[in-house]
C-alpha positions as a printed Julia matrix, in Angstrom:
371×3 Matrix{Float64}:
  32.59  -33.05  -10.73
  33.59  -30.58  -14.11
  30.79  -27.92  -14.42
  31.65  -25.39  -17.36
  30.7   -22.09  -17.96
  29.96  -21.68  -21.69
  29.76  -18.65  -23.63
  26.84  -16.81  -24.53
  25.44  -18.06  -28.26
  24.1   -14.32  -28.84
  26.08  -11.03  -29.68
  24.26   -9.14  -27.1
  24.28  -11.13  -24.14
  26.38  -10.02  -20.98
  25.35  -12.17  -18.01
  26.64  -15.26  -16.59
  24.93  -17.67  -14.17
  28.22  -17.57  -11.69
  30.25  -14.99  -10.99
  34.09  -15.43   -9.77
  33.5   -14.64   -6.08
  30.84  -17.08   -5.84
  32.74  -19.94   -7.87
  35.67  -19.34   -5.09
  32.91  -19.95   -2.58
  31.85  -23.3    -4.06
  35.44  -24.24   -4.56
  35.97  -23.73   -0.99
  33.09  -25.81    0.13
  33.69  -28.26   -2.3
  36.96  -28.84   -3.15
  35.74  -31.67   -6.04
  33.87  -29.31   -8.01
  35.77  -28.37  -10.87
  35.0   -25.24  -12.62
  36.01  -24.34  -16.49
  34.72  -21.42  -18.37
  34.94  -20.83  -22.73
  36.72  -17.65  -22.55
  34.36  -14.47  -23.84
  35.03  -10.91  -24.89
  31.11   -9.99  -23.68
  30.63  -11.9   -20.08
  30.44   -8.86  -17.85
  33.21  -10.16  -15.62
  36.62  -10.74  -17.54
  37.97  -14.26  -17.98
  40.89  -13.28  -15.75
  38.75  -13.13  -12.61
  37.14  -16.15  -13.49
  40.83  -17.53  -13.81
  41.82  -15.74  -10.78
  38.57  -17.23   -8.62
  39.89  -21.01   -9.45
  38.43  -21.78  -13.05
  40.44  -22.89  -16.04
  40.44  -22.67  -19.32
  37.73  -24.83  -21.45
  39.04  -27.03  -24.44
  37.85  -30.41  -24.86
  37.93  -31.78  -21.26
  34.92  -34.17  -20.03
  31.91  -32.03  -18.05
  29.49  -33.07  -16.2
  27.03  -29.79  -16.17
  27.64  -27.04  -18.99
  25.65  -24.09  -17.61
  24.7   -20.94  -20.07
  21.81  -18.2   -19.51
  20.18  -18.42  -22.98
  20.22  -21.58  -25.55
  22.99  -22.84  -26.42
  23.95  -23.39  -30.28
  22.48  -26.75  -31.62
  26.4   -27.21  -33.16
  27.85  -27.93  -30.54
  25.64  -30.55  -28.51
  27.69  -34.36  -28.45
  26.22  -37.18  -27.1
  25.91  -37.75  -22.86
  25.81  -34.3   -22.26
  24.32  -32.5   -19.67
  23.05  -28.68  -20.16
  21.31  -26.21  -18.16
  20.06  -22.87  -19.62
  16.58  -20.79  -19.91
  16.21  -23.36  -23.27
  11.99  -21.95  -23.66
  10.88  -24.81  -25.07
   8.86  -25.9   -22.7
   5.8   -23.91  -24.26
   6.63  -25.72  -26.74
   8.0   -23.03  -28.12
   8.67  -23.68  -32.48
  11.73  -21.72  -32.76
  13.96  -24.07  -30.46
  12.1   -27.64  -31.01
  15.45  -27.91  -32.98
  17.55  -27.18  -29.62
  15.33  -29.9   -28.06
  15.44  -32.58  -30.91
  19.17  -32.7   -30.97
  19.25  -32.87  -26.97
  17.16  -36.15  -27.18
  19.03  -37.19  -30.31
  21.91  -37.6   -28.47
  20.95  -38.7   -25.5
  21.16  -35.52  -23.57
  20.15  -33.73  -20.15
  18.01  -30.24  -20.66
  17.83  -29.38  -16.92
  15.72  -25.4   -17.47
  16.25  -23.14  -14.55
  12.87  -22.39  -15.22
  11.3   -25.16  -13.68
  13.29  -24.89  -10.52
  10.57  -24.31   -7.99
   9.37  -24.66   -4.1
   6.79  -26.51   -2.47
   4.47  -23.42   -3.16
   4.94  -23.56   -6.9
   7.1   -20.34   -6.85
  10.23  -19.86   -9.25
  13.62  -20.46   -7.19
  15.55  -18.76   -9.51
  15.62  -16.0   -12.37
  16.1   -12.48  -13.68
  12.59  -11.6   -13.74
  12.82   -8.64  -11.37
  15.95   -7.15  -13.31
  13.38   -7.58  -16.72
  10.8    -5.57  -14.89
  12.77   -2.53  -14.25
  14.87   -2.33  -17.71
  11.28   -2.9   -19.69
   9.87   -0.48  -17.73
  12.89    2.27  -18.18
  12.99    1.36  -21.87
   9.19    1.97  -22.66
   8.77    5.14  -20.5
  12.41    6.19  -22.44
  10.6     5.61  -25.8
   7.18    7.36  -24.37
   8.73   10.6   -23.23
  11.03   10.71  -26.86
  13.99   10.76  -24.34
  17.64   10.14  -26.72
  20.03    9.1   -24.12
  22.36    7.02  -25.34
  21.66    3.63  -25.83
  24.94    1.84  -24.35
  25.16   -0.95  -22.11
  25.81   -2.47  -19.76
  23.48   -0.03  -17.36
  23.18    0.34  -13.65
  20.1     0.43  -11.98
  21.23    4.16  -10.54
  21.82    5.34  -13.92
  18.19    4.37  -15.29
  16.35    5.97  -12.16
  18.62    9.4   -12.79
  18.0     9.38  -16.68
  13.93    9.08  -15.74
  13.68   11.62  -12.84
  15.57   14.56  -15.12
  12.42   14.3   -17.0
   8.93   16.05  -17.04
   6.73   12.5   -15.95
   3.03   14.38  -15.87
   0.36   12.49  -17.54
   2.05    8.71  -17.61
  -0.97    6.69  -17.06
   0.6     3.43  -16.97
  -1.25   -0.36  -16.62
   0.81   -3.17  -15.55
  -1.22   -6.98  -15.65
   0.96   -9.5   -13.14
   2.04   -9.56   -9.67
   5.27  -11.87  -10.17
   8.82  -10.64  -10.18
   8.15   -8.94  -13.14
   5.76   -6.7   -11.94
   7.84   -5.84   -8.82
  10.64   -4.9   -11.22
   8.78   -2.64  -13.0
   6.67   -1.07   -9.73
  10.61   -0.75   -8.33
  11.2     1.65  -11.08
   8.12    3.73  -11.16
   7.91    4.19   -7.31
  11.64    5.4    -7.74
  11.05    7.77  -10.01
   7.77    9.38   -8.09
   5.37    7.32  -10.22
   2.57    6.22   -7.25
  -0.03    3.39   -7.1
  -3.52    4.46   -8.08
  -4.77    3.22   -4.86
  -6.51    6.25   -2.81
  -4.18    8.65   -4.82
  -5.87   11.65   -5.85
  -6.58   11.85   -9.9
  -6.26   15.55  -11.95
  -5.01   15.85  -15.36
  -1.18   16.01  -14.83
  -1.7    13.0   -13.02
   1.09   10.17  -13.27
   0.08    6.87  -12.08
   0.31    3.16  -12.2
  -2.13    0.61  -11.9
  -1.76   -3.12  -11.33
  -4.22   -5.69  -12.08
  -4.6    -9.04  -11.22
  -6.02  -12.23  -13.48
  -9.63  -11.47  -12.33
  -9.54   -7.97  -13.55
  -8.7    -8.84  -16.66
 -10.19  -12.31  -17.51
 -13.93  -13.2   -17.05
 -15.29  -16.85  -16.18
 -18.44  -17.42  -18.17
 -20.03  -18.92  -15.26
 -18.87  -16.01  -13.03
 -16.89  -18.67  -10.85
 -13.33  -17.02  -11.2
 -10.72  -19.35  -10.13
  -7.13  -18.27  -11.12
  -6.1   -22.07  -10.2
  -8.24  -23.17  -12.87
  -7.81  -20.99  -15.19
  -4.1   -22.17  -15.01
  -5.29  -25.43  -15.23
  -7.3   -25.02  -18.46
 -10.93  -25.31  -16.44
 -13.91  -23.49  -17.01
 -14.42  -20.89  -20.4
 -12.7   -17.49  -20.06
 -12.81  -14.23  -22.24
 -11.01  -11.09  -21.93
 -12.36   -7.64  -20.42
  -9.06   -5.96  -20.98
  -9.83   -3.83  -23.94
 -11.71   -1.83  -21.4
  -8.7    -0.05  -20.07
  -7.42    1.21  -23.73
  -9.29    4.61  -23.16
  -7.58    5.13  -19.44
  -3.69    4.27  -20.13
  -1.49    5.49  -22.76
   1.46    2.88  -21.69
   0.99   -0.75  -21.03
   3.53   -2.99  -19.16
   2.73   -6.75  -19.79
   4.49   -8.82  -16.71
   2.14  -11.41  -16.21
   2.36  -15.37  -17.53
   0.57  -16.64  -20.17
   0.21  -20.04  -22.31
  -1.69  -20.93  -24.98
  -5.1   -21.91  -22.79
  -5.48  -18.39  -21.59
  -7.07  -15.9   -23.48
  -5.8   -13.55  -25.27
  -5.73  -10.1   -24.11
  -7.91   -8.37  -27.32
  -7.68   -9.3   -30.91
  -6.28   -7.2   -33.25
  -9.7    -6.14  -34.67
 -10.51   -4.56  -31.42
  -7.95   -1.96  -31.48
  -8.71    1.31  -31.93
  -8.25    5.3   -31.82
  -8.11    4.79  -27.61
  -5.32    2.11  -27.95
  -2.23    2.75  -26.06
   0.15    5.12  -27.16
   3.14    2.58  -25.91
   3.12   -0.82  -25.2
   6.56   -2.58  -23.4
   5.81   -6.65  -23.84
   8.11   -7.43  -21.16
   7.19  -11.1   -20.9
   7.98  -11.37  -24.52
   5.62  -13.86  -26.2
   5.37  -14.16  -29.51
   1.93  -13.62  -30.98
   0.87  -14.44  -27.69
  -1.43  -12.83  -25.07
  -0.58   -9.72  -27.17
  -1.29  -10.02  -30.79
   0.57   -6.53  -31.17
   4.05   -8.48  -30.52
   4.67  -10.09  -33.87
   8.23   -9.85  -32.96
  10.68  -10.18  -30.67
  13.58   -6.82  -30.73
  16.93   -6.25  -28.71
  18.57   -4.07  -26.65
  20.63   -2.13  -30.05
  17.3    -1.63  -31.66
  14.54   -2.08  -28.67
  11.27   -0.06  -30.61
   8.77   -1.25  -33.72
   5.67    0.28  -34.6
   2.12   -1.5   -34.67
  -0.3     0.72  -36.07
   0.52    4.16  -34.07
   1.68    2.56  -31.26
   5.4     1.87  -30.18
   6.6    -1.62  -29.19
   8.6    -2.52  -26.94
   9.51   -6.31  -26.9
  13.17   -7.11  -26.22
  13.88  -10.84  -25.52
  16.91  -10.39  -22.76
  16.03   -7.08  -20.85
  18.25   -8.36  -17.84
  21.16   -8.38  -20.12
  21.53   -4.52  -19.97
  21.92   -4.57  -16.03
  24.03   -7.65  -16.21
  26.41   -6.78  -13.21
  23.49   -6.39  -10.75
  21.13   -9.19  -12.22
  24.31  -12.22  -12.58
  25.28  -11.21   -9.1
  21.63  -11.92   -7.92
  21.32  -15.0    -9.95
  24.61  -16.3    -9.07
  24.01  -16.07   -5.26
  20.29  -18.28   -5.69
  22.4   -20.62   -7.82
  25.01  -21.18   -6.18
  22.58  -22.62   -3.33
  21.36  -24.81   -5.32
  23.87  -26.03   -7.61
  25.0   -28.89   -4.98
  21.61  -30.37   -5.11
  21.69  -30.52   -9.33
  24.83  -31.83   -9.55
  23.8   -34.4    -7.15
  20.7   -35.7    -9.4
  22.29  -35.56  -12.64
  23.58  -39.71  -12.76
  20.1   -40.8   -10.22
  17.36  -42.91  -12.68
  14.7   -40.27  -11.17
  13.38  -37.34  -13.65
  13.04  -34.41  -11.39
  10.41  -31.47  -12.35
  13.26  -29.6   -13.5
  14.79  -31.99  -16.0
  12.69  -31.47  -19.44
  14.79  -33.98  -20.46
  17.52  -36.62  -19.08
  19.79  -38.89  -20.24
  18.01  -38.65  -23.81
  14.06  -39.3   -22.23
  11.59  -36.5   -22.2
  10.23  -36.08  -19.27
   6.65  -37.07  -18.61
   6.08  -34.46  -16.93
   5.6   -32.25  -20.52
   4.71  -35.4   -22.95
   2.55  -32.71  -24.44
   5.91  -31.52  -26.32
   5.84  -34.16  -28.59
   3.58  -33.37  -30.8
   5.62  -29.86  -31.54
   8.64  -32.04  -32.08
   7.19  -34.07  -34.92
């Protein structure tokens, strides 16, 4: 079994799904897994350690699995392949129905590691947590006016001793989501002294942070909330959340969102009490946030909307990429066994969005964005 590690299609992208040690694990356990990596100037860990941990050299040889982080280049896809990366398109996202059209062109696998999940419906795997505390650091950074330099790769220690240096009276921050995400970013604050508005005592000066869940921030018509149908597309929801502009002057957006949900406000709605910074950590493109016209990155992280400063960069984790691939790599590497063994089986697991050229039924509702 060949499984490749390819490199990274965009400039400033630093992770890797495995790192050496834990390639030298599988080796160990497995001695038919083969493992081959395209040789990159940016992965955080050198192509001599990958050498060193077993791996050769890619050229041309036949793979079985290529594995990447973000989307691979539509160039080079050949026919029979099999791929697994974050490929979002299974939002049916516009931007990479391309990616997807040539993978069922040519009779291709699409296996996304987001779609990996347990019985409970919970991600297995991702950098989520890692997105929450670098959007966090980066939107408090632009808040406070702070000019530390903006190099990377960072460690987590570095971001929490940049922040605590600094005066942080009067951040009155909202975060919406309780996933990974939000954890992330809650990590961070609590770190840095930022508390939970929960029974905390409010003056002025006051820093704080306040999460809220679906409920607070969506309204059923019928006043028969259900969170599982809302995800489901049942019953008629609107948005309270413009209620909270007056109270925050930061907003952290961790929380999931498609295109049956609400959106958060409309652009007409914003006014004089909007926030004063907004970090779209979650990243969707006119999505629950009509502010986010745009996606950014980590060299130039900041737009304005209006008087307010964005915050949307599309691979936070990639600026902690030591930390984050080392956390990925360990989930993966638990799991890898069981991909490898359903790539050549005539069953379309959840996790395939396509396989062997056939999109899955499971998201049939993708063809109509790839017509």
């Amino acid at each position: 079994m060949n499984i490749c590690i390819l490199k990274e299609n965009k400039s400033n992208e630093f992770r890797t799904p495995l790192i050496p040690a834990d390639i030298k694990l599988l080796k160990k356990k497995y001695p038919k897994y083969n493992f081959y990596i395209e040789p990159s100037k940016n992965r955080i860990f050198s192509d001599s350690l990958f050498y060193q941990s077993g791996c050769k050299k890619y050229t041309s040889q036949n793979i079985d699995l290529f594995l990447s982080v973000k989307e691979v280049s539509t160039r080079i896809i050949k026919t029979n392949q099999n791929f697994m990366m974050f490929s979002h398109t299974v939002k049916g996202q516009a931007y990479n129905m391309p990616l997807l059209k040539k993978i069922l062109k040519n009779d291709c696998s699409l296996i996304d590691y987001e779609l990996l999940k347990d019985k409970k419906r919970n991600r297995l795997i991702g950098f989520g947590y890692f997105a929450g505390i670098m959007g966090a650091f980066l939107t408090i950074k632009k808040h406070l006016k702070i000019n530390s330099s903006s190099k990377y790769p960072y460690k987590i220690d570095e971001l929490i001793s940049i922040l605590s240096k600094k005066d942080l009276k009067n951040l009155r921050i909202l975060i919406t989501g309780e996933g990974s995400v939000s954890k992330g970013v809650q990590f961070l604050l609590k770190k840095i002294g930022i508390k939970e508005k929960k029974n905390l005592k409010i003056n002025k000066s006051s820093s704080y942070f306040k999460v809220l869940s679906p409920s607070e921030y969506y309204k059923r018509l019928d006043k028969r909330f259900s969170f599982k149908d809302l995800n489901n597309g049942i019953g008629d929801y609107k948005s309270i959340f413009p209620k909270y502009f007056n109270e925050y002057n930061i907003f952290l957006s961790c929380h999931y969102w498609d295109s049956r949900f609400p959106k958060l406000f409309e652009l007409n709605e914003v006014d004089k009490n909007f926030f004063q910074t907004i970090g779209d950590i979650t990243c969707d493109i006119n999505g629950s946030i009509p502010s986010t016209s745009k996606s950014t990155t980590l060299k130039k992280p900041y737009y304005k909307f209006r008087n307010t400063d964005i915050m949307a960069v599309d691979n936070l984790p990639s600026a902690l990429p030591e930390e984050s691939s080392r956390h990925f790599s360990k989930v993966l590497t638990s799991l890898l066994p069981s991909i490898l063994n359903s790539l050549n089986k005539e069953s379309i697991e959840e996790f395939y969005i396509s396989k062997k050229g056939y999109l899955n039924f499971r998201y049939i509702n993708l063809l109509k964005n790839l017509i």
